[in-house]
C-alpha positions in Angstrom: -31.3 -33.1 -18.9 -29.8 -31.8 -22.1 -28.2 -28.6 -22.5 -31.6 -27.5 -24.8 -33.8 -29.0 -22.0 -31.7 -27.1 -19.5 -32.0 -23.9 -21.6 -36.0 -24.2 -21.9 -36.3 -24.9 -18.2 -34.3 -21.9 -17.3 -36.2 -19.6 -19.9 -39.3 -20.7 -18.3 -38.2 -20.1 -14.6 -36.8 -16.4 -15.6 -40.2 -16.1 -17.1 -42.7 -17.6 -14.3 -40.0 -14.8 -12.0 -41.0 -12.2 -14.3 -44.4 -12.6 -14.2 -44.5 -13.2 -10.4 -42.8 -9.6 -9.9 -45.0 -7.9 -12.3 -48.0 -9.1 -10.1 -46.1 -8.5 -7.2 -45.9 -4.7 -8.5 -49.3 -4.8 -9.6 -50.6 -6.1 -6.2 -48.8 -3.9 -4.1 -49.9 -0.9 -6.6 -53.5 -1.1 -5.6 -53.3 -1.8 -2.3 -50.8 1.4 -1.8 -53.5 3.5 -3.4 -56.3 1.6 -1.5 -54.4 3.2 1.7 -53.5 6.7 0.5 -57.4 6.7 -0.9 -58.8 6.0 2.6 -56.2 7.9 4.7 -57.1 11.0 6.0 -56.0 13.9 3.6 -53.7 15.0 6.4 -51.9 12.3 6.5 -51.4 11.9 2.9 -48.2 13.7 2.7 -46.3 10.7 4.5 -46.8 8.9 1.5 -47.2 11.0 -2.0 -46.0 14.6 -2.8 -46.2 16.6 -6.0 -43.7 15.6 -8.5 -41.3 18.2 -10.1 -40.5 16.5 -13.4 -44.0 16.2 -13.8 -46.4 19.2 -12.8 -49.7 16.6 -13.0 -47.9 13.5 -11.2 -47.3 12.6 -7.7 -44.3 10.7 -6.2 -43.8 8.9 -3.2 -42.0 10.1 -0.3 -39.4 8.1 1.5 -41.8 6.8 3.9 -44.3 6.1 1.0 -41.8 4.1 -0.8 -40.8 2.1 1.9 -44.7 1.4 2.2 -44.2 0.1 -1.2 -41.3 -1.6 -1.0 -43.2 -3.5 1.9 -46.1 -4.2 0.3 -44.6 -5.7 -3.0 -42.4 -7.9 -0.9 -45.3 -9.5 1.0 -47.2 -10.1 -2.2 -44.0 -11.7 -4.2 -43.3 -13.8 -1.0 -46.9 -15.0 -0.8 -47.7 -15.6 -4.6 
């Protein structure tokens, strides 16, 4: 392999890895909001609480983001 092939292949890799995140993100996005829509609303301050830098937005707790962190893991390991 030539240093161009070489370049190209590694372009392509850094992009197939950028697109596998971004679905990763995407994936775990719904399903995060699939389980805060369905929870019960007392529960749904584990998750989300209002944000303060912006009055109409929400945020996720610690224990929300860990959720997240979980579920985007599973979906980039299993893509």
């Amino acid at each position: 392999m030539n240093q161009q092939q070489k370049a190209e292949h590694d372009k392509l890799v850094d992009t197939l890895i950028a697109r596998d995140s971004e679905r990763a993100y995407r994936i775990a996005d719904r399903i995060f909001w699939i389980v805060i829509e369905n929870s019960p609303a007392r529960n749904i301050d584990f998750f989300i609480e209002p944000d303060p830098d912006n009055p109409d937005g929400t945020r996720n707790t610690e224990r929300g983001q860990e959720l997240f962190n979980e579920l985007e893991e599973f979906a980039r390991c299993n893509l």
